[in-house]
C-alpha positions in Angstrom: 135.8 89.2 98.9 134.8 85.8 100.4 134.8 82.3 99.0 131.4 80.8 98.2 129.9 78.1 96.8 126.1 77.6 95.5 123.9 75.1 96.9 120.7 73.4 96.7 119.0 71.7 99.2 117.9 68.0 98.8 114.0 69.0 98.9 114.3 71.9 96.1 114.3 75.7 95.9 116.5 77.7 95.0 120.5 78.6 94.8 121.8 79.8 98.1 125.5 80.7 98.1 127.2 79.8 101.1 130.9 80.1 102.6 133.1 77.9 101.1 135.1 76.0 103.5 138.5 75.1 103.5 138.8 71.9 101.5 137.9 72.0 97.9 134.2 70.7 97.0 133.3 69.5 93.8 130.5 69.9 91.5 127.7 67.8 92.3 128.9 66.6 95.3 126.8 66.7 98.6 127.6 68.5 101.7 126.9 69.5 105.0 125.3 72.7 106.1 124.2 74.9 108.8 120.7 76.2 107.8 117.7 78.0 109.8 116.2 75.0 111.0 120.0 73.0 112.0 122.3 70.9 109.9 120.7 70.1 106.7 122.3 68.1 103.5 122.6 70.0 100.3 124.1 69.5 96.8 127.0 71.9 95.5 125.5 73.5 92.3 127.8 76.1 91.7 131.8 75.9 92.3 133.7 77.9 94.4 133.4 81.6 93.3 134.1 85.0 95.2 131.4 87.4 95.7 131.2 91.0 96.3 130.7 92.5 99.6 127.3 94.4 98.5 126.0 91.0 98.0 127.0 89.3 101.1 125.4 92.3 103.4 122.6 89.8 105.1 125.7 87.7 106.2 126.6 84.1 105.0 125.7 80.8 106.4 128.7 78.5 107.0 128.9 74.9 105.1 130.2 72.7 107.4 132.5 69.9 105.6 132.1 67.4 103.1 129.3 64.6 103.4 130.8 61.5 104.3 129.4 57.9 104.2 128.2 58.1 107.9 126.2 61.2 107.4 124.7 60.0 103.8 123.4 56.6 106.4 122.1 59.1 108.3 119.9 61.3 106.2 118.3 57.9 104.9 117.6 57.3 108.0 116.3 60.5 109.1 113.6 60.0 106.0 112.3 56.9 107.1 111.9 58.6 110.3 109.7 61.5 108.7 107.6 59.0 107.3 106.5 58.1 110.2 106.3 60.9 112.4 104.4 62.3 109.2 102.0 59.6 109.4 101.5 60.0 113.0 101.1 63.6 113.2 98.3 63.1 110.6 96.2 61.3 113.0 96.7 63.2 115.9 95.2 66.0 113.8 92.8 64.1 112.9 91.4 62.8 116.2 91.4 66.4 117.6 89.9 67.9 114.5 92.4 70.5 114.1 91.5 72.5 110.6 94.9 72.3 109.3 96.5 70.3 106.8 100.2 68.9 107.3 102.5 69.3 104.3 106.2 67.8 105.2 107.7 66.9 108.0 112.0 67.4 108.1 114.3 66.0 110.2 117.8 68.0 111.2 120.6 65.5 110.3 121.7 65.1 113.9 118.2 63.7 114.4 117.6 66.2 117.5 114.9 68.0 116.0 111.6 67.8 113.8 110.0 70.7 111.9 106.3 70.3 110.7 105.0 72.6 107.6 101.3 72.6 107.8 98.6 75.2 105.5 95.7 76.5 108.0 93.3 79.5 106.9 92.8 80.5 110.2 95.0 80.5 113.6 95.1 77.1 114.8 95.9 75.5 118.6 98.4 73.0 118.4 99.9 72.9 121.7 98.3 69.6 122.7 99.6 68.0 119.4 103.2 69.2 120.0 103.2 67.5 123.3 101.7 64.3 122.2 104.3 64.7 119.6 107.5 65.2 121.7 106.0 62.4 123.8 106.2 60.3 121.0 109.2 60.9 119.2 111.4 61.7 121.5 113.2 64.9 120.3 111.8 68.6 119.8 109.0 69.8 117.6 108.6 72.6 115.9 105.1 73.7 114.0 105.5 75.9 111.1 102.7 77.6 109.2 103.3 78.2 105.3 101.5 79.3 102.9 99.6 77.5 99.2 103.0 78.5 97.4 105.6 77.4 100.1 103.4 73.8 100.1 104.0 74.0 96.1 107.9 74.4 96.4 108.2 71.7 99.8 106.2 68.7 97.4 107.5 69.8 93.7 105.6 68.9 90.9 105.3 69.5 86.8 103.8 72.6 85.5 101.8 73.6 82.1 104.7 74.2 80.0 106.0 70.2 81.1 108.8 71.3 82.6 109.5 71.5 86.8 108.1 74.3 88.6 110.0 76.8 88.9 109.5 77.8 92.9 111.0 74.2 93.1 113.9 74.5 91.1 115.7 78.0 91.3 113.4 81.0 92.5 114.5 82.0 95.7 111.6 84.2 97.1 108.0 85.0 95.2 108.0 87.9 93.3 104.0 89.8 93.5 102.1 88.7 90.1 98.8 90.7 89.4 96.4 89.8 86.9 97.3 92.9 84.9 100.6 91.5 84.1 98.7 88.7 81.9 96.2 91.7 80.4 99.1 93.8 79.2 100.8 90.7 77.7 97.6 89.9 75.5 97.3 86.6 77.7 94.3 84.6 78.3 92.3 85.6 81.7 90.6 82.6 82.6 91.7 81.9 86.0 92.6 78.1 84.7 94.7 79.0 82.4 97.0 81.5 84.2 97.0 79.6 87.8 99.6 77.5 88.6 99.4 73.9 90.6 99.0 76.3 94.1 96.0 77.7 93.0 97.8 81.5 92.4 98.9 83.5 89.8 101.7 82.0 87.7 105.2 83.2 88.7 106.5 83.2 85.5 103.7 85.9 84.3 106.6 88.2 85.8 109.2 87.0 83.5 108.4 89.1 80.2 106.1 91.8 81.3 109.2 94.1 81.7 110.1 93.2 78.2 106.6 93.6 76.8 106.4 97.0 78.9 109.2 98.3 77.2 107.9 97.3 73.3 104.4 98.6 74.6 106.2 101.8 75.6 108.3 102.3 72.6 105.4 101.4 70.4 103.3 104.4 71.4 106.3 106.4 70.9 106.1 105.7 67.0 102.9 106.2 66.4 103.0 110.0 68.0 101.5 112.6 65.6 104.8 114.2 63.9 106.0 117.9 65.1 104.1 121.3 64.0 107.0 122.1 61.6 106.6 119.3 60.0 103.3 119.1 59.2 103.4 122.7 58.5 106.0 121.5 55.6 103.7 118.7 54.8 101.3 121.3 54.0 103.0 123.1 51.8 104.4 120.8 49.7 100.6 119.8 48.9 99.4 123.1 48.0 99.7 123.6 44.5 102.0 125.7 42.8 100.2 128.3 41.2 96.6 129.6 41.6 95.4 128.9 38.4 95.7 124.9 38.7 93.1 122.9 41.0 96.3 120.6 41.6 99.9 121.0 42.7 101.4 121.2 39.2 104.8 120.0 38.5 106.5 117.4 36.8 105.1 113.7 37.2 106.1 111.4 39.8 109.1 109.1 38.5 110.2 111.8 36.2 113.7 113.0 35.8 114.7 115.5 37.3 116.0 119.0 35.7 119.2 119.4 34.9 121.4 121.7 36.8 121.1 125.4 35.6 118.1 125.1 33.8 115.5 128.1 33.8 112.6 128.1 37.2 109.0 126.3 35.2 106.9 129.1 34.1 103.4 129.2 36.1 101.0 127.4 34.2 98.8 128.9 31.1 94.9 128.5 31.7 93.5 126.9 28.6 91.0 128.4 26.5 87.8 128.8 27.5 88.9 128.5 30.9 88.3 131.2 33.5 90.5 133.5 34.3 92.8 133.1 37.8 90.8 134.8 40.5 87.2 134.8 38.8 84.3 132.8 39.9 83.5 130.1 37.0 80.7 131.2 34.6 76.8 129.8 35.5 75.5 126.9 33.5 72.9 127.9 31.3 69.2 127.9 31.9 67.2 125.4 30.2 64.3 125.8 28.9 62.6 123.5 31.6 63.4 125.2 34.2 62.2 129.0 33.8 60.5 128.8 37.2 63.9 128.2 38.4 65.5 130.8 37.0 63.0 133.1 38.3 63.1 132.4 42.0 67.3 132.0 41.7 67.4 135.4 39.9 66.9 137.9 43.4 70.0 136.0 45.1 72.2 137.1 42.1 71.3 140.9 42.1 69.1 142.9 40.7 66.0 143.1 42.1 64.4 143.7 38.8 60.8 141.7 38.2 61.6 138.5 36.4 60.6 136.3 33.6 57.4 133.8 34.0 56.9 135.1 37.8 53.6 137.1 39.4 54.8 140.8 40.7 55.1 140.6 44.4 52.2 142.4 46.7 54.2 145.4 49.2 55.5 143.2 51.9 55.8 140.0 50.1 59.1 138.2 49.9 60.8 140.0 53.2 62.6 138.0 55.4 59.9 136.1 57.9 56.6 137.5 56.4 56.1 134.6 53.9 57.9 132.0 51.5 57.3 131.0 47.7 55.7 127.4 47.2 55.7 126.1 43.4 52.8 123.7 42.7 51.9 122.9 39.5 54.4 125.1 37.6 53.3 128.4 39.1 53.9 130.2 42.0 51.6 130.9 45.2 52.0 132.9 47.9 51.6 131.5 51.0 50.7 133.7 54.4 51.7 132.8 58.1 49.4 131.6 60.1 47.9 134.4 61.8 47.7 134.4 65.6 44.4 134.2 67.3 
């Protein structure tokens, strides 16, 4: 397993482990590295460390040696530099009208070589610049296009919570955030609230939602309906115990329970005057009020006997969709269909 180390680069962003060279580098401690763009300085963040193979599959930059006084002049020096080329570039942009705005401007620490980041929404011309450019400075230029979250992690800044961002400080690449991550997490959808200084979606929106997937999941879990046998048992235990009592009969809740070996409770005695188990309950009795009542209730209970305090019925009268009863005025009037035309 090789020897790394973990390094940060002056500017910000992330860790980036890189081959440890032979001398011993301590923590803190700047150094000199071979990068995409040339030598670059960077700061040791991490000591020496091996890593495992799986991890080191995209290959390993190299870091160089130590920094020593001479190349510490000359990355001050470098900076001064990029100050003014950055200040130059700007109005040669400006004079052409080129719709692109220039974000940093880094020098390799050999001084051989420039890299511009500029932010353009559409493809932009810019090989009259780099000329003027190389004309001007005196080494080679390179223009680089980035996007609204690169420009965000190049210039740094302080987010909502108070504290760094985070693109500038340790997140290597930029995760996809969607605006369902912040509905899911019960978060507030005004676009103000969960955009960051780039004017995008908030990478740490991506932190929790995992976490608050999982609770989400396991939540719904609980509250699934319980299993057919169970609420089979469920039922049963609430039917009552014997079919002469409305209720599940038993012993009260919180009382003791029987001791062990005592005789099965006997099924429950109906009271007097009760009806017996199986029997419909007897009628109320008729008032005195309400004779008519008892007279057009009496053919629903059987007999179809003429009753008390009602008119016989004509032949015909009181079948099923030939005619209804109508009481008005304590007697009873028979009341024909229309007849059709």
């Amino acid at each position: 397993m090789p020897e790394v180390v973990g390094i940060q680069f002056i500017k910000g962003g992330g860790v980036f482990y890189y081959r440890a060279p032979s001398e011993q580098l301590a923590l803190d401690s700047l150094c000199v590295v071979e990068s995409e763009h040339g030598m670059q300085m960077a700061r040791v963040v991490r000591g020496q460390r091996s890593l495992s193979e799986d991890r080191t599959r995209g290959g390993l930059h190299n870091v160089l040696r130590a920094a020593s006084p001479r190349d510490q002049e000359q990355y001050k020096k470098n900076e001064r530099r990029e100050q003014d080329a950055y200040r130059l570039c700007r109005r040669k942009v400006l004079e052409k009208n080129l719709q692109m705005k220039l974000v940093d401007v880094n020098f390799t620490l050999d001084g051989r070589k420039a890299v511009f980041f500029f932010t353009a929404e559409n493809r932009v011309d810019f090989r009259e610049l780099v000329k003027e450019l190389a004309h001007a400075l005196k080494l080679k230029i390179e223009m680089r296009q980035i996007g609204v979250r690169d420009e965000a992690r190049r210039l740094g800044g302080v987010g909502c919570c108070g504290r760094p961002l985070c693109c500038s400080t340790f997140l290597k690449d930029f995760s996809s955030v969607s605006i369902r991550m912040a509905k899911e997490q019960n978060l507030s959808l005004n676009p103000t609230k969960v955009s960051g200084l780039c004017g995008r979606l908030m990478c740490c929106l991506a932190y929790e939602y995992d976490g608050t997937l999982a609770k989400s999941k396991r939540r719904r879990h609980d509250e699934k309906p319980a299993h057919k046998g169970q609420a089979a048992k469920s039922a049963a235990k609430s039917q009552p115990a014997c079919k002469s009592c409305p209720e599940p009969c038993g012993p009260p809740e919180g009382a003791p329970a029987a001791p062990a070996g005592a005789s099965a409770p006997q099924a429950c005695e109906p009271q007097a005057g009760a009806p017996a188990p199986g029997t419909n309950a007897a009628l109320p009795a008729e008032q005195p009020g309400n004779a008519s009542q008892a007279g057009a209730s009496a053919p629903q209970r059987g007999a179809n006997a003429p009753q008390e305090g009602a008119r016989p019925s004509q032949p015909g009268q009181g079948q099923p969709g030939q005619g209804h009863f109508q009481r008005k005025d304590n007697k009873f009037r028979h009341k024909h269909p229309k007849r059709r035309q």
